[in-house]
LOFI-504851 format. One record per residue (C-alpha): chain; residue number from 1; x negated, y, z. Coordinates in Angstrom, 3 decimals. Layout:
A	NUM	X	Y	Z
...
***
This chain:
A	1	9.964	9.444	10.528
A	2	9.362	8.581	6.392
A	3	9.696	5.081	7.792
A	4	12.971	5.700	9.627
A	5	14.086	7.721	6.972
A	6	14.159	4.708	4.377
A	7	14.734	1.933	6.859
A	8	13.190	-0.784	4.649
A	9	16.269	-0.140	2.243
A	10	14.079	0.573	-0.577
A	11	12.460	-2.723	-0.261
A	12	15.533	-4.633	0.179
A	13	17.205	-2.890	-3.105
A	14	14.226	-3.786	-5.216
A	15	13.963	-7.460	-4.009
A	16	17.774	-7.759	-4.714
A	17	18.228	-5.763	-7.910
A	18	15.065	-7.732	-9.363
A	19	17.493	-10.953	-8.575
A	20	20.916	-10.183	-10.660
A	21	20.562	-6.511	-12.097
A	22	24.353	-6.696	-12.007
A	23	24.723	-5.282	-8.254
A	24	22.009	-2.096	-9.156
A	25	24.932	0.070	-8.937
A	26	26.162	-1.455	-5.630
A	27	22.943	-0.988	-4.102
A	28	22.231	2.723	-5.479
A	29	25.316	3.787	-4.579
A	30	25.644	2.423	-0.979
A	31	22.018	3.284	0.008
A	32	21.718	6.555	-1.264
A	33	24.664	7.413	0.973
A	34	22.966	5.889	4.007
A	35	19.871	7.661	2.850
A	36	21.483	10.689	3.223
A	37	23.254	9.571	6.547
A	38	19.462	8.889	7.500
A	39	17.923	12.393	6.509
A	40	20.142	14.285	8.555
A	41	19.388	12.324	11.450
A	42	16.066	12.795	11.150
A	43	16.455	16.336	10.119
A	44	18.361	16.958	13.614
A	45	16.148	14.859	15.598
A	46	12.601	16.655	14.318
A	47	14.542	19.990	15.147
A	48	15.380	18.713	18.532
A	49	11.860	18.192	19.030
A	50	10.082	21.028	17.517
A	51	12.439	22.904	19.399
A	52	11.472	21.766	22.549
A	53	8.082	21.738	22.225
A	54	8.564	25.320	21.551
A	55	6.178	25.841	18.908
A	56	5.036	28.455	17.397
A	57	7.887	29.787	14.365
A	58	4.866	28.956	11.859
A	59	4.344	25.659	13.008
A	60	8.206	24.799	13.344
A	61	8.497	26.213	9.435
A	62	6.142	23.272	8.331
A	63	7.132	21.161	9.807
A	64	11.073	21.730	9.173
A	65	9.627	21.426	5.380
A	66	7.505	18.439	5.420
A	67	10.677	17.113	6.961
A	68	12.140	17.709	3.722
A	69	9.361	16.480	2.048
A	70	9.990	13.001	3.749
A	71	13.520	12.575	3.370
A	72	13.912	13.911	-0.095
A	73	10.784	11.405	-0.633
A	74	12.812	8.508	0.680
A	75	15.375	9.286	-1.943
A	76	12.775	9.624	-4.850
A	77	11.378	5.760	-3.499
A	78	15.047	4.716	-3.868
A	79	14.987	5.167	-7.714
A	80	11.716	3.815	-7.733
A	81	12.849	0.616	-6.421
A	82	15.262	0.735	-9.157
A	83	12.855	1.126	-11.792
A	84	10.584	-1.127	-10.633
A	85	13.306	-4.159	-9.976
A	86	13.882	-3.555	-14.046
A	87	10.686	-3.666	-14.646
A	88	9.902	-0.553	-15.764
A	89	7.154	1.210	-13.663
A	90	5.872	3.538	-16.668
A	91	8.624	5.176	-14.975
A	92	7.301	5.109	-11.528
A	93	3.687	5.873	-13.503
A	94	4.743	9.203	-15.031
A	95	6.733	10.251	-11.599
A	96	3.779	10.028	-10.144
A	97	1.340	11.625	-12.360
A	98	3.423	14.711	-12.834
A	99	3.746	15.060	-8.970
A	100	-0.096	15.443	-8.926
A	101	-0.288	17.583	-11.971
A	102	2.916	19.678	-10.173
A	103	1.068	19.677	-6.437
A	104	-2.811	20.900	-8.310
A	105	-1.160	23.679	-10.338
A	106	0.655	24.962	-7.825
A	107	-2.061	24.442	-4.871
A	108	-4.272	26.505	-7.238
A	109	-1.832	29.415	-7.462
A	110	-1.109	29.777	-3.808
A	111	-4.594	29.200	-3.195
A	112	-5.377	32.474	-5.636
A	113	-2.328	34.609	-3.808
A	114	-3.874	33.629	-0.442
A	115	-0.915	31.644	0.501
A	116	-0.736	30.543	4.110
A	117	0.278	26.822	5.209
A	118	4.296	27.425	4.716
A	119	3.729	27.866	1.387
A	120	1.828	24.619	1.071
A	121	4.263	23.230	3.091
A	122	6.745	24.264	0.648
A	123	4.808	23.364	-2.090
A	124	4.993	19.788	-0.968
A	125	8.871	19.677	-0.509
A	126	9.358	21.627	-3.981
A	127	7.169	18.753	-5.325
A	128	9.110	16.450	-4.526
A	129	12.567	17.927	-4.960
A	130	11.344	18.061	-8.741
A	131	10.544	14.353	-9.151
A	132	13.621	13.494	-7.146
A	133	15.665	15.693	-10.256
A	134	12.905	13.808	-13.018
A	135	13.995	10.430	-11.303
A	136	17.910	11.072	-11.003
A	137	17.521	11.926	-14.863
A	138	15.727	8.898	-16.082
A	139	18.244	6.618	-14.368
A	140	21.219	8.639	-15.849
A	141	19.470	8.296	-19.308
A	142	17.785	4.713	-19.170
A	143	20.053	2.622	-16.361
A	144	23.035	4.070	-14.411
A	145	24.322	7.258	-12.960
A	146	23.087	8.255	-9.370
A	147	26.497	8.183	-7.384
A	148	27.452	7.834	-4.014
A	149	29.922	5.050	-2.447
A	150	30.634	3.567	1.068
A	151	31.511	0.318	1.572
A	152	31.091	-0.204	5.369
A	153	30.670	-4.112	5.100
A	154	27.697	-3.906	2.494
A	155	26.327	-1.043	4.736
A	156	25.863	-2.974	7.745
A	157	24.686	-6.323	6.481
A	158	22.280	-4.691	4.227
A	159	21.218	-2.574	7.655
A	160	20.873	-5.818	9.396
A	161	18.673	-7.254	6.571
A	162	16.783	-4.377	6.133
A	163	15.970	-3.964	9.487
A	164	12.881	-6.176	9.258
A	165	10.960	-4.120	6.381
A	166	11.603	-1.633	8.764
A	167	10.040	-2.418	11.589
A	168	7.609	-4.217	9.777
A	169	6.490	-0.745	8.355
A	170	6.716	1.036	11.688
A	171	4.100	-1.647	13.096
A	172	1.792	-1.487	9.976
A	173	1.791	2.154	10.708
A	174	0.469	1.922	14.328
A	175	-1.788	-0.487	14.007
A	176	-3.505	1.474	10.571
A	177	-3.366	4.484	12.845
A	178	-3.490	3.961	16.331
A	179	-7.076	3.690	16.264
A	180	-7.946	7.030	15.446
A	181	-6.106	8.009	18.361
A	182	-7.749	6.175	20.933
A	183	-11.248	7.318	19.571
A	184	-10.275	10.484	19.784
A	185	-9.206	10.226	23.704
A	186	-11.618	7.349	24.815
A	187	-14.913	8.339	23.023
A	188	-14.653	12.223	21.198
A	189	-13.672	13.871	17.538
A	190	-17.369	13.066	16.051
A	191	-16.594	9.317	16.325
A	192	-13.474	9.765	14.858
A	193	-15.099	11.755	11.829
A	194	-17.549	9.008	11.025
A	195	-14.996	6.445	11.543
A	196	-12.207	8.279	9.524
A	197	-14.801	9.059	6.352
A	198	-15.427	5.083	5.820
A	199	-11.807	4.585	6.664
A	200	-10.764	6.763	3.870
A	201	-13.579	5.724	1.599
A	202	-11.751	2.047	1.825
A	203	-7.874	3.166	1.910
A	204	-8.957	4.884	-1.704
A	205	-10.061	1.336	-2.642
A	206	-6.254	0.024	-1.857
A	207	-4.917	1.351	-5.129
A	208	-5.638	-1.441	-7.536
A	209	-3.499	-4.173	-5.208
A	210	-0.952	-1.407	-4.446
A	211	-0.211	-0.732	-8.027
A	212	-0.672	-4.878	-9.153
A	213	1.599	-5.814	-5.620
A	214	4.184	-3.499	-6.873
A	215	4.590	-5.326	-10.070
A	216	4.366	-8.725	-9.079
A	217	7.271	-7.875	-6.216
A	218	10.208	-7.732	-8.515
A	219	8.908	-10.447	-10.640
A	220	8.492	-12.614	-8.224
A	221	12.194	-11.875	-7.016
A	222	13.212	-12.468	-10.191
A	223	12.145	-15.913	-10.123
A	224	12.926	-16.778	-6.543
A	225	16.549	-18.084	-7.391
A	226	16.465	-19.860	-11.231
A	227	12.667	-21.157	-11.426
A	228	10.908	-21.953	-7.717
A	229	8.000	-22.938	-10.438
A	230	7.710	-19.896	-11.766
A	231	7.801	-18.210	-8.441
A	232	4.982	-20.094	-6.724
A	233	3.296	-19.803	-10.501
A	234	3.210	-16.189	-10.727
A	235	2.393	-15.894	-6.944
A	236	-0.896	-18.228	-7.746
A	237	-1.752	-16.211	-10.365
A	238	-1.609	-12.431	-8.389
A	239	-3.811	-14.509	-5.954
A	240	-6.206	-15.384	-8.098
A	241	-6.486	-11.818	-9.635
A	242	-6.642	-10.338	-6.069
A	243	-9.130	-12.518	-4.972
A	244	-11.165	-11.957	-8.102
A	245	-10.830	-8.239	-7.816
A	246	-11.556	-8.322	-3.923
A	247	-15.038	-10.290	-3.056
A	248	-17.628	-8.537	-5.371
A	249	-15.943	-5.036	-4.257
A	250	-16.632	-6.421	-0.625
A	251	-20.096	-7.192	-1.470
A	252	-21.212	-4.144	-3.877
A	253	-19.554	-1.853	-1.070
A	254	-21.529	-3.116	1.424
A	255	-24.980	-3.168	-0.204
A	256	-24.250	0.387	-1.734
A	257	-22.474	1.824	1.118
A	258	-25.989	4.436	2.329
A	259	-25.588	5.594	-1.122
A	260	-21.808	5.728	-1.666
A	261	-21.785	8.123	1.970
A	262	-24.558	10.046	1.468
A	263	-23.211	11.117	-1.901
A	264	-19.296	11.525	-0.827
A	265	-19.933	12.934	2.649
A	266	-23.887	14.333	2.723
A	267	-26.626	12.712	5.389
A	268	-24.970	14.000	8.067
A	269	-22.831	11.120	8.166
A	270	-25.232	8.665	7.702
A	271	-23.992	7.265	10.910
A	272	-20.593	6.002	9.112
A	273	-22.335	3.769	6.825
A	274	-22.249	0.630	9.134
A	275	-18.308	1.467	9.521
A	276	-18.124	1.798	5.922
A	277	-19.877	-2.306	5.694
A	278	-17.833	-3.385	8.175
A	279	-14.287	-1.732	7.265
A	280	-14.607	-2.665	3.887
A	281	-14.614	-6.335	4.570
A	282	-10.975	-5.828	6.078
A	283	-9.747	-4.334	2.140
A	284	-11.478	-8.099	1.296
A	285	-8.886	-9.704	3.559
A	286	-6.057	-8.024	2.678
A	287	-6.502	-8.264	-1.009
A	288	-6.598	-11.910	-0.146
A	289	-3.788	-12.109	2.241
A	290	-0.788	-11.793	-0.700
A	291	1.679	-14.259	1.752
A	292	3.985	-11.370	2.729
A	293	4.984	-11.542	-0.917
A	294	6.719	-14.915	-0.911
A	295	8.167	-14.648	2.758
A	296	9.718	-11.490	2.137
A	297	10.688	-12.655	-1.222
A	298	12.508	-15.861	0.198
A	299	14.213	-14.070	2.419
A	300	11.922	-14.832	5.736
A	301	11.047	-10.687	6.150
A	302	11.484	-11.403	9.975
A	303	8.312	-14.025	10.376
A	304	6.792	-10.707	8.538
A	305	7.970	-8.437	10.905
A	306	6.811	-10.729	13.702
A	307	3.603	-11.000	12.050
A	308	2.759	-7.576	12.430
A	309	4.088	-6.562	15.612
A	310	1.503	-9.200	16.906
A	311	-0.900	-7.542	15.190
A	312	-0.118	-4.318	16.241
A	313	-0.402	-5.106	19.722
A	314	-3.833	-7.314	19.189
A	315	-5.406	-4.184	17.642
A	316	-4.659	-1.951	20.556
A	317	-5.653	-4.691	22.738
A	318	-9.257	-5.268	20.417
A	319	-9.467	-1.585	20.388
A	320	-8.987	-0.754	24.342
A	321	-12.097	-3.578	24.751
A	322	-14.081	-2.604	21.852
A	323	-14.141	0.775	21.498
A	324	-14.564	2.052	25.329
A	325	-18.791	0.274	24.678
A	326	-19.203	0.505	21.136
A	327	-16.909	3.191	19.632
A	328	-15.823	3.558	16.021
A	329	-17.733	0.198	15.473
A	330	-15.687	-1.512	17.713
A	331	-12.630	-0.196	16.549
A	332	-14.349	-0.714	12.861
A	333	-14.475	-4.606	14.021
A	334	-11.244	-4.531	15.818
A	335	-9.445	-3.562	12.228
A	336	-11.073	-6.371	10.564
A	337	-10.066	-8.876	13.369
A	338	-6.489	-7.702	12.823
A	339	-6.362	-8.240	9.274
A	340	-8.031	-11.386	9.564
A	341	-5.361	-12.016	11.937
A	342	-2.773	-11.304	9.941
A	343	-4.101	-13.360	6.789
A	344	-4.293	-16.745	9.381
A	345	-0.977	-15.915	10.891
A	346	0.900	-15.678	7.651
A	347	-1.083	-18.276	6.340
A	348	0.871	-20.513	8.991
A	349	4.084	-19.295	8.592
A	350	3.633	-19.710	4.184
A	351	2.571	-23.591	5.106
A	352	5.776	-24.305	7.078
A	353	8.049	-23.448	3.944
A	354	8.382	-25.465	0.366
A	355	5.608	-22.535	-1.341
A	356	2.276	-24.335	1.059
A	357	-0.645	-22.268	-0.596
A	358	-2.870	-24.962	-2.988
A	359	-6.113	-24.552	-0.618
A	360	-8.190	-27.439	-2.456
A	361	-7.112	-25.641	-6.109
A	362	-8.611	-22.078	-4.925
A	363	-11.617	-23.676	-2.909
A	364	-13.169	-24.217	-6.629
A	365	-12.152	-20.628	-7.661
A	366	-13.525	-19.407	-4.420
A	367	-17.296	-20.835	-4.802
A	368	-17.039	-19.565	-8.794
A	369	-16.268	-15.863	-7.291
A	370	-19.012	-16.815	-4.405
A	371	-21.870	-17.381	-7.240
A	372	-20.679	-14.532	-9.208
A	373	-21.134	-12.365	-5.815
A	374	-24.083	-13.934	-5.593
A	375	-25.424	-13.105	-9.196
A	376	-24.655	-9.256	-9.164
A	377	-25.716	-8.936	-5.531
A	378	-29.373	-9.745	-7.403
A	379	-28.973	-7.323	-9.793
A	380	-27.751	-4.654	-7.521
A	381	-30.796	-5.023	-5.415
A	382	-32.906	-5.502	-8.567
A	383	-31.948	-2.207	-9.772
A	384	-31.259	-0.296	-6.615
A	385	-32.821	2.688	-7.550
A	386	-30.852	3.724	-10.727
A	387	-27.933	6.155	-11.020
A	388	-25.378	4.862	-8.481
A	389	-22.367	4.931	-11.700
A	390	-24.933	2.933	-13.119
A	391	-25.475	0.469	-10.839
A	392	-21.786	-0.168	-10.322
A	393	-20.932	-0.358	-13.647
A	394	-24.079	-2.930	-14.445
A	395	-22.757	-4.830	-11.217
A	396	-19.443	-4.792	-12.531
A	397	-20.071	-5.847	-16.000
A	398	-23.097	-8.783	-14.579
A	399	-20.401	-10.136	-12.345
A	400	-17.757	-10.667	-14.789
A	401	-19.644	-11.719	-16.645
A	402	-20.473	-14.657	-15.102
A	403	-17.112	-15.155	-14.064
A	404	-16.328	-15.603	-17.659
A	405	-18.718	-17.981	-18.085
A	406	-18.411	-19.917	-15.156
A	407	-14.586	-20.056	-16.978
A	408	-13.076	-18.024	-13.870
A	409	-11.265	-15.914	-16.115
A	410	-10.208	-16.732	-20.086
A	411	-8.035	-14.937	-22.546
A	412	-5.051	-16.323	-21.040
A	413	-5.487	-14.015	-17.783
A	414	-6.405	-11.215	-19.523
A	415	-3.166	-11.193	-21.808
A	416	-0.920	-11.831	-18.179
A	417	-1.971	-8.839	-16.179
A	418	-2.054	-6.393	-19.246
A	419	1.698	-7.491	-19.797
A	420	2.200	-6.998	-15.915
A	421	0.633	-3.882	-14.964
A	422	1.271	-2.210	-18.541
A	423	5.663	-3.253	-19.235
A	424	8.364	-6.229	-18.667
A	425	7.285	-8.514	-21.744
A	426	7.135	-11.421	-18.733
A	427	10.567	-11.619	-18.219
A	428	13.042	-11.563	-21.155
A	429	16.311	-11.850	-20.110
***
């Protein structure tokens, strides 16, 4: 329902506002109308439900408030799109710093007055109604008033165009999901704990390419319609990072992963460490798969969308085969198939359009990260024994270095994603 609730609206407002800042107050206006529209559907329709599953009145109290939670969320992404398509995400930083110094504090206090799960419940929805009221404020202050207006023509076109994201996210959803569920019905729960604690161990390693995606987005919108060379230059560029950034996490994770589990999780789940070497292996690929970025950027969110419905039903497929003899391994492999599915399938689509990805450039950047993997693979295994923080950051430090030298990376890099993850110095208008 957080999906339905936003409808891929957010995603369409930030693509557009990053274009011609001139229609932010359009788009604001008209979509935080529908939002609202949106939230009391889904308000009514959870209530239906809950209703008629006839629930116990605990149960129905959470979840009428995580309902909240969602929809009041959806609003707070809204503004976040805004800030973001202005290139501002200290904005979006501090939002979300302050909603986990807001969600500890308080945790801590109901946890001392032995508060039971509608006050956590609560918790989360006052959370959010708080950064909702921080984010309303900064774009009264910094860009434009939060309003409300209806204009039915802009409503349904930017509907239809939205649409896409949409479904897109719904599919993205079951197939990062669905697996979980049919380990739990077609094997038991202990499968699903070992497969869920490697699962989780790579999600957590997602943050890095959310938080560098999220500011090469609007950029990259930016550039779409007055500089198609700046576009596909700035595109190259996140790649490289990405892939940079992806391989040697691949390989340390995989060499390290006995001692990264039996630290996190204990010996008990020893058995999660192949997951963990496989799984980790599908973060690889979808660092590396950054095409989504230029087909929803020129407008071709449907090949997208049809991208990962595909994939969404080739993971249930891979999963109903796979999992039934070798359980969360299978479904471990079947989630690395899909990705690598995805990356090949985009891959195509990015190759029919004027922005063909520059195979034989990367191919020399590829074998540089290769022999950097390569390099701090032998000192991993060379020092094996030492502190695991250690070992990572000795990894770490061997295998850039050698990037450097190998001229992988030079000052030039360094300066562009500093500028792009720390402000908006790349694009002075």
């Amino acid at each position: 329902m957080c999906v339905v609730s936003d409808l891929g609206l957010g995603t369409l407002a930030l693509r557009d506002i990053a274009r011609d800042r001139s229609v932010a107050k359009k788009y604001m206006g008209n979509i935080i109308a529908i939002k609202l529209i949106l939230a009391v559907i889904t308000f009514g329709f959870i209530g239906l439900i809950i209703n008629l599953m006839h629930e116990a009145p605990q149960t129905v109290n959470v979840v009428y408030l995580i309902t909240l939670y969602v929809v009041v969320g959806s609003l707070v992404g809204t503004f976040n799109s805004l800030f973001q398509a202005f290139q501002r995400m200290e904005y979006v930083s501090i939002g979300r710093i302050l909603s986990a110094i807001l969600m500890l504090v308080l945790s801590v206090i109901a946890l001392q007055r032995g508060a039971g799960v509608v006050a956590f419940a609560f918790i989360y929805f006052l959370v959010n109604l708080i950064i909702l009221i921080y984010s309303m404020l900064i774009s009264a202050w910094f860009f434009l008033k939060p309003g409300l207006d209806i204009d039915w023509a802009f409503w349904r076109s930017s509907i239809q165009e939205a649409l896409p994201f949409c479904i897109t996210s719904l599919s993205i959803v079951v197939y990062y999901h669905i697996d979980k569920v049919m380990l739990s019905l077609m094997v038991d729960n202990t499968s699903v704990g070992y497969y869920n604690s490697a699962y989780n161990l790579v999600m957590s390693l997602l943050f890095f390419y959310s938080a560098f995606s999220a500011s090469v987005f609007p950029l990259m919108s930016y550039f779409y319609p007055i500089s198609k060379e700046a576009f596909m230059q700035t595109f190259e560029r996140s790649v490289k990072y990405l892939w940079i950034v992806a391989l040697p996490i691949g390989v340390g994770t995989t060499l390290l992963a006995g001692k990264i589990v039996e630290i996190i999780y204990g010996p008990s789940f020893a058995p999660a460490v192949i997951a963990l070497q496989i799984l980790v292996w599908a973060h690889v690929i979808i660092y590396m798969n950054a095409y989504a970025n230029i087909l929803n950027n020129i407008n071709k969110q449907s090949l997208v969308t049809r991208q990962t419905i595909i994939c969404a039903i080739l993971n249930i497929s891979l999963n109903v085969i796979l999992i039934p003899r070798y359980s969360y391994i299978g479904a471990s492999v079947a989630t690395v198939l899909t990705e690598l599915s995805a990356f090949l399938i985009l891959n195509h689509y990015v190759s029919k359009t004027e922005f063909g990805f520059p195979w034989r450039k990367f191919s020399v950047l590829f074998l540089k990260i290769l022999v950097s993997c390569a390099v701090m693979a032998i000192a991993i295994e060379y020092l094996i024994n030492i502190n695991i923080i250690l070992l990572i950051l000795v990894g770490a430090a061997v295998y850039f270095a050698v990037i450097c030298i190998e001229k992988g990376l030079d000052s030039e890099d360094v300066g562009f994603v500093i500028q792009l993850l720390g402000n908006r110095k790349l694009v002075k208008r």
